[in-house]
C-alpha positions in Angstrom: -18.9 118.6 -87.5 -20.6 117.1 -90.4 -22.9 113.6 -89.7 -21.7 110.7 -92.2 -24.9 109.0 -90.9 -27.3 108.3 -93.6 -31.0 107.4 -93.1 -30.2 104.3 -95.7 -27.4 102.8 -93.1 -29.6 102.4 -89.8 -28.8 99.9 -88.2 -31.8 97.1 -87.8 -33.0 96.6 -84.6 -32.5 100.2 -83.2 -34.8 102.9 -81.3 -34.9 106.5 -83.0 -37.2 109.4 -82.6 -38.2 110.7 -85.9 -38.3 114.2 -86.3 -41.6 116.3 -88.7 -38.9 117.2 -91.6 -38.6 113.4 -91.8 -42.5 113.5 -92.0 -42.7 116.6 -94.1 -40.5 115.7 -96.6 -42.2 112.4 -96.7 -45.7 113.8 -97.0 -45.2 116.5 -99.7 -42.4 114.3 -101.9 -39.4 116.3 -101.7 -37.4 115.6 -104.3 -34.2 115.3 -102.9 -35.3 113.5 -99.8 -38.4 112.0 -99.9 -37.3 108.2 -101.0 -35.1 108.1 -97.6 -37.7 109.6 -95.3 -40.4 106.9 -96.9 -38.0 104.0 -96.8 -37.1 104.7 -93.0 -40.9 104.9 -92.2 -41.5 101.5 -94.4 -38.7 99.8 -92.1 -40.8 101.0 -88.8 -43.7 99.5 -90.4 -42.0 96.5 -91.0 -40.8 96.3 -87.4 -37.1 96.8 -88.5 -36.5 99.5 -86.7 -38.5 101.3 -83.7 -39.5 104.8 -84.5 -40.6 107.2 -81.6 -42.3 110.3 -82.3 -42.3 112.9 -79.0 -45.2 114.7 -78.9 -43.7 118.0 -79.6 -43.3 116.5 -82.9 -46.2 115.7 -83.8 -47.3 119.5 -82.7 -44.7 120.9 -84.8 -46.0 118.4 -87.7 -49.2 119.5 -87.7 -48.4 123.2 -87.7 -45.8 122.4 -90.5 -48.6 120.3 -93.2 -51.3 123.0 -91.9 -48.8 125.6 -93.4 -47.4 123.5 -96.3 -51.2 122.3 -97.7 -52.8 126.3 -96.9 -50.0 127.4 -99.5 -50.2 124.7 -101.8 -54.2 125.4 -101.9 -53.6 128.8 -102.2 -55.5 129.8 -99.2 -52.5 132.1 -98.5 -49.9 133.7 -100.3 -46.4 132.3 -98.9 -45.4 129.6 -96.1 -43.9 133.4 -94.4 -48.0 134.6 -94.5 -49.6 131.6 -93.3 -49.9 132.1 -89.6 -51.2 135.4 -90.2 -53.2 135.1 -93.0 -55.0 132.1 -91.6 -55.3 133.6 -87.8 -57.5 136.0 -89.9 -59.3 133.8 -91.7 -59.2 130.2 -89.4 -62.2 128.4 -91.7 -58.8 127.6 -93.5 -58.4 124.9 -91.5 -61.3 123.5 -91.8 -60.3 123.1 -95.9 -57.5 121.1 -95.2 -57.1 117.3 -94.4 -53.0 116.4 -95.0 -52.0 116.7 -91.3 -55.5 114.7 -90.0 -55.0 111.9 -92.7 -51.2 111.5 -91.4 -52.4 111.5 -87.9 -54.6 108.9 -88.7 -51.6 107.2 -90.8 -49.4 107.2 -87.8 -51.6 105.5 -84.9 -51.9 102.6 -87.5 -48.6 102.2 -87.9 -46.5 100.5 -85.5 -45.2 103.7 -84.4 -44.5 105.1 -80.3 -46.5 108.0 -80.1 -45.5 109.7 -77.0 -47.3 112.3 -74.9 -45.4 114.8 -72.7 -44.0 114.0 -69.3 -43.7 115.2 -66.3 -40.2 116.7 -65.5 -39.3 117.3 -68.8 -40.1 121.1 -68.7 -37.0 122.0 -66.4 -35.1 119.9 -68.6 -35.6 121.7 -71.9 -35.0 124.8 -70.5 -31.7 123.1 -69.0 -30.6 121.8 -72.6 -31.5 125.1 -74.6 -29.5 127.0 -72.5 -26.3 124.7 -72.0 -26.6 123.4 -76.1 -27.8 126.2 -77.3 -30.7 124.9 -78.9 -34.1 126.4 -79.9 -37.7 125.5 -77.8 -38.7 122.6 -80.1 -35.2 120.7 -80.3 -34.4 121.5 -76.7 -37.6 119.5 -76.3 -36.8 116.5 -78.3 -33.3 116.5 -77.1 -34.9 116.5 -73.2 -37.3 113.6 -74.5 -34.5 111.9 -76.2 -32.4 112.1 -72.8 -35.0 110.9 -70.2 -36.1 108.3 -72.8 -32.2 106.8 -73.1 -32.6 107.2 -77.0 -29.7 107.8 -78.7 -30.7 107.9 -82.2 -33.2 110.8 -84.1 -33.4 110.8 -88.0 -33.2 114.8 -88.6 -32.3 116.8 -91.4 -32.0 119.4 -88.5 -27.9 119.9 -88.2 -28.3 121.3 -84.8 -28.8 117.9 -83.0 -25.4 116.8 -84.7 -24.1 119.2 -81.8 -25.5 117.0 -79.0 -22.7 114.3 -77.8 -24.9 111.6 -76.8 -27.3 112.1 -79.4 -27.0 110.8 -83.4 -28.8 112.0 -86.0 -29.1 109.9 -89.1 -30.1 112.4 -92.0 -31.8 111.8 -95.4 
């Protein structure tokens, strides 16, 4: 089942996690999606709309912009190479600032930043298995559920699967 839900129709008002594609796409100006993911960030900031960003998010950002930036530098040869290529040579990461700056980026904004919680373990193991989902959207889907959020903005198709759950993509 295909989402008709665009990023652009949101309604104002609303509670959504916000997913690291948003973020990454945001970050390193896609070009087919970037405008979306920046205007749905602008409406948080405006206090539109409430974003929430799990903390398994913000893990997976900063592995994603770690990867993205070490390629774009050229510290390593291909986004498939990275973990590998900069497990062998870590002072890589010492060369890089996007995912820090973002970091910093997001506590100013009017953003809920939200740690792990207890309980929630058990839970992603329940949803993985029963939804078929992979660790890190089991994990936002378990956070999504003992949150009562109904809404994530995801260019990720596999949360369309997830009854209670929309996903407004760019």
């Amino acid at each position: 089942m295909t989402s008709p839900n665009r990023l652009s129709r949101f309604p104002s008002g609303t509670r959504a996690i916000f997913d690291s594609n948003i973020f990454v796409y945001w970050v390193t100006d896609h070009p087919r999606f970037a405008d979306d993911c920046e205007t749905a960030i602008r409406r948080v900031e405006d206090g539109e709309i409430q974003g929430v960003i799990p903390a398994v998010v913000l893990n997976e950002l900063l592995h994603r912009l770690i990867i993205a930036e070490a390629v774009e530098k050229e510290f390593v040869s291909s986004p498939q190479e990275a973990v590998t290529q900069i497990k062998h040579n870590p002072d890589i990461i010492s060369q890089l600032h996007v995912a820090w700056e973002l970091h910093q980026d997001l506590l100013k904004m009017p953003f809920e930043l939200v740690d792990e919680a207890k309980g929630l373990t058990d839970l992603t193991y329940y949803f993985s298995k029963g939804l078929k989902l992979m660790a890190k959207d089991s994990a936002i889907t378990a956070f999504a559920h003992a949150h009562n959020i109904e809404h994530i903005f995801s260019n990720d198709r596999d949360f369309e699967r997830i009854p209670w759950l929309t996903c407004w993509r760019p």
